[in-house]
VEXDO-808007 format. One record per atom (N, C-alpha, C): x negated, z, y negated. Coordinates in steps of 0.1 Angstrom, whole numbers, padded with zeros to 4 digits, always signed. Atoms other than C-alpha are relative to their C-alpha. Layout:
! residues N
XZY;...
! end
This chain:
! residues 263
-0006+0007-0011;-0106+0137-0110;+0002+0010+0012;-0001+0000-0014;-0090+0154-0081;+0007-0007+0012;-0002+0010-0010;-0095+0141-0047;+0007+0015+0008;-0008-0014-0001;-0069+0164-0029;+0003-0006+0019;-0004+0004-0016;-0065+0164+0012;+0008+0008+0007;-0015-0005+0000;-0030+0175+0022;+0003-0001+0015;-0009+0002-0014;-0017+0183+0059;+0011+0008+0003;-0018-0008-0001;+0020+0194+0065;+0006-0007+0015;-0007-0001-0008;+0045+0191+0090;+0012-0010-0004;-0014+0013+0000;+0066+0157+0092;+0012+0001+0007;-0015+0003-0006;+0102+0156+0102;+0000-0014+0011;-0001+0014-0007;+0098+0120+0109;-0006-0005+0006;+0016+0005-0012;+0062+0120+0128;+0005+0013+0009;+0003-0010-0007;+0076+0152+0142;-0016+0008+0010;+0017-0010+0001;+0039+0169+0139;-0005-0001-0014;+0011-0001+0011;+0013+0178+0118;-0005-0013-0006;+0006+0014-0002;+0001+0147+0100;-0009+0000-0014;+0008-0001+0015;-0028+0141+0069;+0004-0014-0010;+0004+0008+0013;-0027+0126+0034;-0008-0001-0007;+0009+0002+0011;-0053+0117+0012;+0005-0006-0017;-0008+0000+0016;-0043+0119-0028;-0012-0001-0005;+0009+0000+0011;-0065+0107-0057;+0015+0003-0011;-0010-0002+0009;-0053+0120-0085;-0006+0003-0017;+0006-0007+0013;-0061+0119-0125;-0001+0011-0004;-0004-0012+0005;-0070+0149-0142;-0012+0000-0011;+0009+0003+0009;-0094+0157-0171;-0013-0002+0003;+0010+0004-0005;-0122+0140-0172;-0016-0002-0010;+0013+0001+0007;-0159+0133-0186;+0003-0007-0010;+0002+0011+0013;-0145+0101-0209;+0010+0005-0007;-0012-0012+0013;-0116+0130-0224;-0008+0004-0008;+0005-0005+0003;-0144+0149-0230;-0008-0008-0013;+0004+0011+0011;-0164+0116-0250;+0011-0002-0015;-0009+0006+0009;-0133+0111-0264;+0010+0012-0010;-0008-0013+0001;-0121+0149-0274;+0013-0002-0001;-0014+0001-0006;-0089+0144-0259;-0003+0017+0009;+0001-0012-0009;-0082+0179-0250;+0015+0010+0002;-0019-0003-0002;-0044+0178-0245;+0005-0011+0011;-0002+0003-0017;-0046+0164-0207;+0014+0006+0003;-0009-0006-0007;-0021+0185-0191;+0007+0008-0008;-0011-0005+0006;+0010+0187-0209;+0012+0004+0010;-0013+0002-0011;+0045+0199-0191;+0005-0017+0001;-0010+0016-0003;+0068+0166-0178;-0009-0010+0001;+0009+0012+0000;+0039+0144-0176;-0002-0004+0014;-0001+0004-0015;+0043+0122-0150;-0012-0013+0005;+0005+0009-0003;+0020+0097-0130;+0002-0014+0009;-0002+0015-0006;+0021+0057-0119;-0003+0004+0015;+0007+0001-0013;+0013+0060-0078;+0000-0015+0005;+0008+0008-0007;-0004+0034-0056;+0005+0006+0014;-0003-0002-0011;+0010+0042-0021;-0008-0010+0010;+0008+0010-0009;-0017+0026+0000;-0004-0001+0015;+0001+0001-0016;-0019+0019+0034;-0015-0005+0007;+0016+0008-0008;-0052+0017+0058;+0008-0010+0012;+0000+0007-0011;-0061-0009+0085;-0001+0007+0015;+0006-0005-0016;-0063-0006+0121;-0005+0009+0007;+0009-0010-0004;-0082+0021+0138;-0002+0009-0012;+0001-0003+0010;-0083+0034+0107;+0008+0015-0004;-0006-0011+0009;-0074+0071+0085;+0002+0000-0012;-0003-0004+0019;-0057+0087+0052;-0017+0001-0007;+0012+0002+0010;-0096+0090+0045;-0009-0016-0001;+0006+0009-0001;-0106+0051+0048;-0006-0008-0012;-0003+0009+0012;-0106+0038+0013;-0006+0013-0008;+0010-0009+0004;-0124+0071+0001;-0012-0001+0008;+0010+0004-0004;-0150+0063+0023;-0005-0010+0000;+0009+0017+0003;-0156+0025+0019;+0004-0005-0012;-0003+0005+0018;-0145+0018-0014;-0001+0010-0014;-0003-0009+0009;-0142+0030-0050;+0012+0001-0005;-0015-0005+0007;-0108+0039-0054;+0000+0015-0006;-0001-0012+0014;-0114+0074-0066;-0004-0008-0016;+0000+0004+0014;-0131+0062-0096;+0011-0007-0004;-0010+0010+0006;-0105+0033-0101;+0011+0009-0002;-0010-0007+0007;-0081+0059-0104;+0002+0006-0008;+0003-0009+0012;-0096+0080-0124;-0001-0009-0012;+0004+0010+0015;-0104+0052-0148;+0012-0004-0003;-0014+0010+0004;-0071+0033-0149;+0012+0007+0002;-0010-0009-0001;-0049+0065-0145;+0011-0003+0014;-0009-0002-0008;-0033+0061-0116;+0001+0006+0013;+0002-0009-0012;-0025+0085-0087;-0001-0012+0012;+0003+0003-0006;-0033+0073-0053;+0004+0004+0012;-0003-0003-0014;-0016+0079-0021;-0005-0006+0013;+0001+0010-0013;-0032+0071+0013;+0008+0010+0017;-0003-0003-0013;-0011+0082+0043;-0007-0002+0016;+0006-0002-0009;-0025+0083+0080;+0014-0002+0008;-0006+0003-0008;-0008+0056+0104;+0001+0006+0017;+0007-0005-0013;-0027+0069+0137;+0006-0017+0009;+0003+0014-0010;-0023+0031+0148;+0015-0001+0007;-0010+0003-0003;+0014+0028+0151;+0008-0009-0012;-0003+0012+0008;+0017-0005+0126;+0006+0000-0011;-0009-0004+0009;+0038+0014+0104;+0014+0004+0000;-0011+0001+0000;+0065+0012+0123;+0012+0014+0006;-0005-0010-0007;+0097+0030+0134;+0005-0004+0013;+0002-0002-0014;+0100+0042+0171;+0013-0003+0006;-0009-0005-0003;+0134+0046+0188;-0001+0013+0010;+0004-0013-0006;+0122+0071+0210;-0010+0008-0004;+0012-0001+0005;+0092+0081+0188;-0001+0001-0012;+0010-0002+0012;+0074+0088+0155;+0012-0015-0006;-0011+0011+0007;+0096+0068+0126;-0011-0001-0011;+0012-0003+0008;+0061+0062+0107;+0005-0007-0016;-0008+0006+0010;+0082+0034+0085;+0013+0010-0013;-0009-0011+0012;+0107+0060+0068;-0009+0013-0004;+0012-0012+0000;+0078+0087+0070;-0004-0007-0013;+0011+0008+0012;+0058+0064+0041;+0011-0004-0012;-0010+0002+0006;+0091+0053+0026;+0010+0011-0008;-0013-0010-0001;+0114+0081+0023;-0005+0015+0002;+0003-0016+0005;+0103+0118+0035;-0015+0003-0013;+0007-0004+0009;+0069+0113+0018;-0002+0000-0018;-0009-0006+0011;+0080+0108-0014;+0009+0009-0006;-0004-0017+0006;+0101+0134-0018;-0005+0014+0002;+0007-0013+0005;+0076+0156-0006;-0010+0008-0008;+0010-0006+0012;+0047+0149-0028;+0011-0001-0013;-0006+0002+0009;+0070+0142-0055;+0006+0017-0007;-0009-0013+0001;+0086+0180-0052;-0015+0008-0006;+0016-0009+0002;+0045+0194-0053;-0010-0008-0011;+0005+0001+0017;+0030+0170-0081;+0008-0011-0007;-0007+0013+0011;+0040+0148-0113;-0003-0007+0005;-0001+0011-0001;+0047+0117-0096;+0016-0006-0006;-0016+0005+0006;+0074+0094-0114;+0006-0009+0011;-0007+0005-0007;+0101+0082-0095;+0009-0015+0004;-0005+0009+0006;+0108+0055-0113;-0008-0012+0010;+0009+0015-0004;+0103+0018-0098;-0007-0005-0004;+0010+0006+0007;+0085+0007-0125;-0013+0002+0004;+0012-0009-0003;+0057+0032-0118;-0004-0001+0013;+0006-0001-0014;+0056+0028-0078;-0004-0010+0005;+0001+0015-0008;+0040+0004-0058;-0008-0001+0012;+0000-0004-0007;+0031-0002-0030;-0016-0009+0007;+0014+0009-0007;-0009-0018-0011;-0004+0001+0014;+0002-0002-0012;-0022-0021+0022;-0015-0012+0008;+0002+0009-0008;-0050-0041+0042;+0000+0001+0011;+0002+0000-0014;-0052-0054+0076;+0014+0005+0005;-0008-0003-0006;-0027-0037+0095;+0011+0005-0011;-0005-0007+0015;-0016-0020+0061;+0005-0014-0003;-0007+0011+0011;-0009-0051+0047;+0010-0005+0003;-0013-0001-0007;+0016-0058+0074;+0011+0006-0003;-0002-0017+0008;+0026-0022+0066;+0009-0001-0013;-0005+0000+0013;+0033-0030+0031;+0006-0010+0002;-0007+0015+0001;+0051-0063+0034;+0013+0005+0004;-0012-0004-0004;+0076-0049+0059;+0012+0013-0010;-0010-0013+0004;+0086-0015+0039;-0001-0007-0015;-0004+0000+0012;+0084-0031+0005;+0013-0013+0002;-0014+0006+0001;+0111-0058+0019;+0008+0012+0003;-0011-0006-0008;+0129-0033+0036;+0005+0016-0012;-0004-0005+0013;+0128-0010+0002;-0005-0008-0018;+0003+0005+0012;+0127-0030-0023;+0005+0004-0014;+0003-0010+0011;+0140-0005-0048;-0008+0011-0004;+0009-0010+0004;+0113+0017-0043;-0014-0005-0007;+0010+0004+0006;+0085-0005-0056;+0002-0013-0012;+0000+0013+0012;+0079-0032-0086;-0009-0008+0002;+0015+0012-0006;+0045-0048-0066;-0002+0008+0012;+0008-0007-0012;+0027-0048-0036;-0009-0011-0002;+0017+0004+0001;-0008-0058-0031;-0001+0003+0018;+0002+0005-0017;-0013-0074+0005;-0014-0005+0003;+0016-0001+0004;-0050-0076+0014;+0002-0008+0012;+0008+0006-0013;-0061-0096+0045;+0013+0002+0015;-0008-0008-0012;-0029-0093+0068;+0012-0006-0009;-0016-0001+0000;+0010-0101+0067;+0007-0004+0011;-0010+0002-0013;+0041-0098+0088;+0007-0010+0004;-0009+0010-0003;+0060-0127+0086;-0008-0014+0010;+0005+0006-0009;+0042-0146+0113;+0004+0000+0009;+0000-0004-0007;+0047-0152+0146;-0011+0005+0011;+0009-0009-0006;+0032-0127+0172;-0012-0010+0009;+0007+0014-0006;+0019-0159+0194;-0010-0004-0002;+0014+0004+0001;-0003-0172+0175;-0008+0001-0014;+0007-0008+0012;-0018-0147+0155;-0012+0006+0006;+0006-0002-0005;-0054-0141+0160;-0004+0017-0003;+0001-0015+0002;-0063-0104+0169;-0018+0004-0004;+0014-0005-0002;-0097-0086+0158;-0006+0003+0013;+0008-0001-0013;-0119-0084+0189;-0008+0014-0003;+0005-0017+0001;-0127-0045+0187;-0008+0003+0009;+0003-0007-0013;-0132-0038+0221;+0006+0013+0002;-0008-0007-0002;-0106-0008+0212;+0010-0001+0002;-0012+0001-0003;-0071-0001+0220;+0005-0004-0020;-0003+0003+0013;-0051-0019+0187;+0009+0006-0007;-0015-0012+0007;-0020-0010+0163;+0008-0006+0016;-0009+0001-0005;+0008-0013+0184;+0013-0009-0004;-0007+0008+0008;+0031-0043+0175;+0012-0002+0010;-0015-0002-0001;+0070-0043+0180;+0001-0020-0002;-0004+0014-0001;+0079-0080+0195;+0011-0011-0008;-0011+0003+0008;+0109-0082+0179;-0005+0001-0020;+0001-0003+0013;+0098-0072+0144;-0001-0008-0011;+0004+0013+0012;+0089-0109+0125;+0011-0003-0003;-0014+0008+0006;+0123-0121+0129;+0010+0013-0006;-0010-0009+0007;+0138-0085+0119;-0007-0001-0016;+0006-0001+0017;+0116-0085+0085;+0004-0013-0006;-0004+0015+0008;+0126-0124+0080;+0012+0001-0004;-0011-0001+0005;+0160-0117+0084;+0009+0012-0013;-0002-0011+0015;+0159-0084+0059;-0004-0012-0017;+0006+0006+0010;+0136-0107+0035;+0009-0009-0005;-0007+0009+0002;+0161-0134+0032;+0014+0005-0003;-0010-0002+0003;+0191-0113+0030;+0001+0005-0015;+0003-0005+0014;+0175-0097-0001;+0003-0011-0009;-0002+0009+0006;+0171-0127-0017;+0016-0009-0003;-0017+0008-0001;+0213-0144-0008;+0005+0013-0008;-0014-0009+0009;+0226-0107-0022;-0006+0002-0013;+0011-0002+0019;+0200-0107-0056;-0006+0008-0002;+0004-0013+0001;+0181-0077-0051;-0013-0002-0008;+0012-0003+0006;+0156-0069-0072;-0015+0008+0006;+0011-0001-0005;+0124-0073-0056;-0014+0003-0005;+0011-0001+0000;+0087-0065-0057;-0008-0014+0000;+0009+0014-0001;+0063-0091-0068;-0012+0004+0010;+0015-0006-0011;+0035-0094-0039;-0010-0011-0012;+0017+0003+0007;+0000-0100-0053;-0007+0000+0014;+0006+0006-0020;-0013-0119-0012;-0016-0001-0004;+0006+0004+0003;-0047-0121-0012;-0012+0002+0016;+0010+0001-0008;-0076-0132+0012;-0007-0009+0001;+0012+0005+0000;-0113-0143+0025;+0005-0015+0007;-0003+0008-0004;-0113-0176+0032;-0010+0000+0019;+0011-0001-0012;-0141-0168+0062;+0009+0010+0012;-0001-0009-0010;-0115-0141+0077;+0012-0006+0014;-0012+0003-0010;-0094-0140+0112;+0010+0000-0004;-0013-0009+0004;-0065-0129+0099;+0008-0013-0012;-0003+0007+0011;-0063-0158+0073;+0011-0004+0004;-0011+0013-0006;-0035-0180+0094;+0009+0007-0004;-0009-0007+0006;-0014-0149+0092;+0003+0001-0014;-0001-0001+0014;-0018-0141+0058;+0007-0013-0010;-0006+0010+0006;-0009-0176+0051;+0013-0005+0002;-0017+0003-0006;+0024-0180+0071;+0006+0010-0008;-0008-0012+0003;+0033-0147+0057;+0004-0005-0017;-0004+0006+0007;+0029-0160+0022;+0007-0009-0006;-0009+0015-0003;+0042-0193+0028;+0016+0002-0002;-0019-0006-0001;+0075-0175+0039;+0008+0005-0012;-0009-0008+0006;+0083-0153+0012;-0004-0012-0014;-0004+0007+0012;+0075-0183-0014;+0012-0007-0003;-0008+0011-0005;+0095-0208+0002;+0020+0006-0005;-0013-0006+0000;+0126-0184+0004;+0003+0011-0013;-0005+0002+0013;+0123-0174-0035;-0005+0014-0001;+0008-0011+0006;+0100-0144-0041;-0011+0002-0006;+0014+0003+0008;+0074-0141-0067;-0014+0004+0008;+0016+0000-0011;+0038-0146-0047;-0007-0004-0011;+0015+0006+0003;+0006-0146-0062;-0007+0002+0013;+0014+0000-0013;-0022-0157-0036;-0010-0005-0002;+0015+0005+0002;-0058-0159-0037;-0008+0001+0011;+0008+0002-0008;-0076-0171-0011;-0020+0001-0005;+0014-0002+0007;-0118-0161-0018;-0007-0006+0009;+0012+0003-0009;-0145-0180-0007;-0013+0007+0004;+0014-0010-0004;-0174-0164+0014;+0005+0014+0008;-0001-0010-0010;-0154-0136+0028;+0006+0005+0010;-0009-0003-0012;-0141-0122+0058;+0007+0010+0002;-0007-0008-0002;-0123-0094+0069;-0008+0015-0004;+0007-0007+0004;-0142-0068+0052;-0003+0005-0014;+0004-0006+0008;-0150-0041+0030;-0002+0002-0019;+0005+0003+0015;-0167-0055-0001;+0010-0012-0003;-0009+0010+0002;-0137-0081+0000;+0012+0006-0008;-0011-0011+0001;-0110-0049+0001;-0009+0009-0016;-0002-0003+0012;-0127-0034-0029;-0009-0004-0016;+0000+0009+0014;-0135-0064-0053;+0016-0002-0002;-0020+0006+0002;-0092-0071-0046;+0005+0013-0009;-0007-0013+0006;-0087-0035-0056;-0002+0004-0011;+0006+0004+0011;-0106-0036-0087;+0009-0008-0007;-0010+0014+0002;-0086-0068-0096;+0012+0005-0001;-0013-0016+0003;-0053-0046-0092;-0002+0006-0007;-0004-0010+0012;-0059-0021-0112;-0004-0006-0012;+0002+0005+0007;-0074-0042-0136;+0007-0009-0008;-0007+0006+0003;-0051-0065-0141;+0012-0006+0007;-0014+0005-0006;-0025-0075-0114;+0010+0006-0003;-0014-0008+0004;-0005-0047-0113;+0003+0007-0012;-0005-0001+0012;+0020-0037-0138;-0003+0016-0004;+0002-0015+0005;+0000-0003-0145;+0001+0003-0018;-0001-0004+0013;+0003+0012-0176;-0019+0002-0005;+0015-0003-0001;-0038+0026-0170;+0001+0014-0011;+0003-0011+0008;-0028+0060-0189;+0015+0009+0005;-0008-0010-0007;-0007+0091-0175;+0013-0002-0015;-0006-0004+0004;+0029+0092-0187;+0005+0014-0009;-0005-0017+0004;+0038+0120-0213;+0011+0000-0005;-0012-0002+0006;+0072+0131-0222;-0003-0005-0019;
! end
């Protein structure tokens, strides 16, 4: 398994900015299993494009969760990008963090390792702020992914009367306008037939965040997009919530394959 930590020079953050990559590679159960024809040429891998919460970095989900292992077990690479607490979104005078996640970064890990390009293979996750994150860019590219995985968080709410984490820090930064621009993308998708991403919604029944999560769902059922939602009892906005859901993903929600592509 490598865990690979990557900082370059964005076009679209105009700066330096970090990624965190899990990434399959030969491993201890190859070795059980004398598989010793790992890394062939053209072999390409499923990605997970995952987005953190809040206050949050590209290293969040390496540090509170087990997503290395899960990738290593279930084959699938792991992207986590680094918002710096700008919602995901893009600026007009400022950092375009939404086509950064969308659009430059993919084509520039894509150029440096086997990732497949293909829809089938990409998809897209996020909690908390992330999960907003993911909701908005997998409407607003809905040919780049085939799922998303929405953790504790969604956009289609309004801003009013959505309750905020009580941090005592400064928060993401949320664009007033932005519920009715994602409603009106989400709905247009659906009148022209586009071939959408199934979301896989999911949250604690104990957390703040629930009301959102539930409008957000609500919306994209109502107006004809495949939702699964699981509401869990006992948990809140936390942790051991974000990686029993993620487990659950690679296990069975999403449409992984759980073994590297070979020509």
């Amino acid at each position: 398994m490598a865990l690979i930590k990557m900082n370059f020079l964005s076009k679209m953050l105009g700066m330096q900015t970090n990624v965190t990559i899990c990434l399959p590679t030969f491993s201890f159960a190859d070795i059980m299993n004398n598989n010793n024809d790992v890394y062939i040429p053209g072999m390409k891998y499923q990605v997970l494009w995952l987005l953190h919460g809040g206050s949050g970095d590209d290293s969040d989900y390496v540090n509170f969760s087990n997503i290395v292992r899960y990738s290593d077990q279930y084959k699938l690479a792991v992207v986590m990008p680094a918002d710096y607490n700008m919602n995901y979104d893009d600026y007009d005078n400022g950092a375009k963090y939404q086509t950064y996640i969308a659009e430059e970064l993919p084509n520039v890990l894509r150029s440096i390792f086997p990732f497949s390009d293909k829809r089938e293979d990409n998809f897209i996750g996020g909690l908390s702020m992330g999960a907003a994150g993911c909701e908005k860019i997998a409407i607003r590219y809905p040919e780049n992914y085939a799922a998303a995985l929405v953790m504790s968080g969604g956009t289609f709410y309004e801003e009013e009367n959505h309750t905020r984490l009580n941090t005592g820090m400064p928060m993401p930064i949320h664009r007033p306008e932005a519920c009715n621009e994602n409603k009106i993308i989400a709905i247009k998708n659906i009148q022209e037939r586009k071939k959408t991403p199934k979301f896989f919604t999911t949250c604690g029944d104990k957390d703040v965040v629930l009301k959102a999560h539930q409008e957000s769902s609500k919306f994209l059922k109502e107006i004809g997009y495949d939702v699964f939602e699981e509401i869990v009892c006992g948990y809140g906005h936390e942790w051991d919530f974000w990686d029993i859901t993620l487990r659950k993903a690679f296990e069975k929600w999403l449409p992984i394959q759980h073994r590297i592509i070979y020509p």
